[in-house]
VEXLUM-647974 format. One line per field, with one value per residue (C-alpha): z negated, x negated, y negated; residue in three letters. Coordinates in steps of 0.1 Angstrom, whole numbers, padded with zeros to 4 digits. Layout:
VEXLUM-647974
c3: c(Z/...)
c1: c(X/...)
c2: c(Y/...)
r: c(ALA/...)
end
This chain:
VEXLUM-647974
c3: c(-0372/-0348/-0324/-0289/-0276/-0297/-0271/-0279/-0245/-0245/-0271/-0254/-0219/-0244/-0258/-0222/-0208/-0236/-0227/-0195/-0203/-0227/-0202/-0174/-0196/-0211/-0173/-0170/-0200/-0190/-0161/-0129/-0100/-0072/-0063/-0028/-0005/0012/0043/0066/0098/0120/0089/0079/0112/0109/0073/0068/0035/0029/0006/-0010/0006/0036/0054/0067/0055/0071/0101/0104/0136/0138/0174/0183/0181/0214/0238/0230/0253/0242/0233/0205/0196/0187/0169/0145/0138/0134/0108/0086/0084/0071/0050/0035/0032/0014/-0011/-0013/-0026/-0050/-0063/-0065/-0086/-0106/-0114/-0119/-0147/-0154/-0156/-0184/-0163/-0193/-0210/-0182/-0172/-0215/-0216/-0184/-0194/-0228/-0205/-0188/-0218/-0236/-0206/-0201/-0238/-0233/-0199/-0223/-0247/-0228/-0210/-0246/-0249/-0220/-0225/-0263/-0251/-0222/-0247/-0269/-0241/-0231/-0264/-0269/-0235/-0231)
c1: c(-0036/-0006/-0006/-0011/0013/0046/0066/0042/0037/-0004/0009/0028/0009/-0020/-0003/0009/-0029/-0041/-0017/-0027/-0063/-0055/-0040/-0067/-0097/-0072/-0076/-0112/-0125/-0102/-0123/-0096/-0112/-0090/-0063/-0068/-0048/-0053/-0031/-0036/-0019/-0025/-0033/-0058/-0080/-0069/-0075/-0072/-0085/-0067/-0075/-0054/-0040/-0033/-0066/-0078/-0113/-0116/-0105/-0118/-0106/-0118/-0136/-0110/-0085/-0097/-0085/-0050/-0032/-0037/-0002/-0001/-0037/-0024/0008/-0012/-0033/0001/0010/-0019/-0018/0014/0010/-0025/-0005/0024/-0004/-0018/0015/0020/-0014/-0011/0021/0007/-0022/-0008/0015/0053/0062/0082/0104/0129/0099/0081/0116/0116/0085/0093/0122/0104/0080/0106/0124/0097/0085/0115/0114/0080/0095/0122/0100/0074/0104/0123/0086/0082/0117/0107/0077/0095/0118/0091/0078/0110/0117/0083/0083/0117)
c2: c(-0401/-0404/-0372/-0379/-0353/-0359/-0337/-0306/-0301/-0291/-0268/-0249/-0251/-0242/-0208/-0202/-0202/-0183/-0154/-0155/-0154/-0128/-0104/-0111/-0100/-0072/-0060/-0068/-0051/-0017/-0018/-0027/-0028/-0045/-0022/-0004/0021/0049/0065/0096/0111/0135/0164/0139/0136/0100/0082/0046/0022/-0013/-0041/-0070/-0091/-0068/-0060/-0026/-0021/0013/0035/0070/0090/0128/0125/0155/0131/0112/0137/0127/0105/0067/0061/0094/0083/0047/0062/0084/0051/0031/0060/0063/0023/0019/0048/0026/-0004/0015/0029/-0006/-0023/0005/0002/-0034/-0033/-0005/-0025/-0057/-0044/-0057/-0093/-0106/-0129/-0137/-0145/-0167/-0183/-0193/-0203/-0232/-0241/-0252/-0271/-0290/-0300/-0308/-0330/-0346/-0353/-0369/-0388/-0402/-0410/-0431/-0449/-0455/-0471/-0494/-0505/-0519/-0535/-0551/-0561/-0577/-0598/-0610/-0624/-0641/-0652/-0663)
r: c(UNK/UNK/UNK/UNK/UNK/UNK/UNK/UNK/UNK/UNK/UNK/UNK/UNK/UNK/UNK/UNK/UNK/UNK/UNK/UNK/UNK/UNK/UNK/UNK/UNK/UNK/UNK/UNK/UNK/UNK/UNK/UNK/UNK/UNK/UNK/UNK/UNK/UNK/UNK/UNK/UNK/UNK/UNK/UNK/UNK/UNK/UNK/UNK/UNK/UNK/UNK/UNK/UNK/UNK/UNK/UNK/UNK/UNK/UNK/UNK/UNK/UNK/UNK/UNK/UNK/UNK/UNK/UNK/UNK/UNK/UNK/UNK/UNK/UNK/UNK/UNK/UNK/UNK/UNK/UNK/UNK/UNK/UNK/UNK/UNK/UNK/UNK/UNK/UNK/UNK/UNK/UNK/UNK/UNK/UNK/UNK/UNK/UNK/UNK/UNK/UNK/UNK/UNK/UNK/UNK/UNK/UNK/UNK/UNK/UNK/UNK/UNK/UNK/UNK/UNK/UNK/UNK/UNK/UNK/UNK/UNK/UNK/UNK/UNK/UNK/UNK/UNK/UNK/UNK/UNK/UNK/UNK/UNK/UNK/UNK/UNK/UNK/UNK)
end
């Protein structure tokens, strides 16, 4: 029987997914919990927790921290913060692991040749059919 895919496309879409699925239960099974970051200011009387993609999920403030002024108050939350988000995108690039980029960019460009093989192919066979009909047809 003929194969249905001559350009091996779902081939290599299918090895591309299965790496991916690969690595994402690699993670899973190791346990990785979704990355998360952690800032202080203030010696610590101000600690923050963030989350992907960017949220704080908490804000603790010592309650001796209230008889500051507003605007040094604010500043120390502004610190710890950016400190949390700073932890956060190291976490998250920690966790996430390196990317093979040569490896991804190979991988596409086999994609789009292969599809434009297929493109070429499917228009090498509309041409022949069209062809066909204009010679039975007249």
């Amino acid at each position: 029987m003929a194969s249905t895919d001559p350009s091996g496309i779902d081939k290599v879409l299918a090895d591309t997914l299965r790496s991916l699925a690969a690595h994402q239960s690699t993670r899973e099974d190791a346990g990785a919990s979704p990355p998360e970051g952690h800032g202080e200011a203030a010696d610590g009387l101000v600690r923050v927790r963030t989350a992907p993609p960017g949220r704080m999920t908490a804000l603790e403030v010592d309650p001796r921290l209230l008889r500051l002024d507003l605007a040094t108050l604010t500043d120390h939350i502004m610190v710890a913060v950016n400190n949390a988000m700073e932890d956060l995108q190291r976490a998250a690039a920690t966790t996430a692991g390196p990317v093979d980029l040569g490896g991804l960019g190979r991988q596409l460009s086999a994609i789009q040749q292969d599809a434009a093989r297929q493109f070429t192919t499917f228009l090498d066979g509309l041409a022949d059919a069209q062809d066909r009909l204009s010679r039975r047809g007249g």
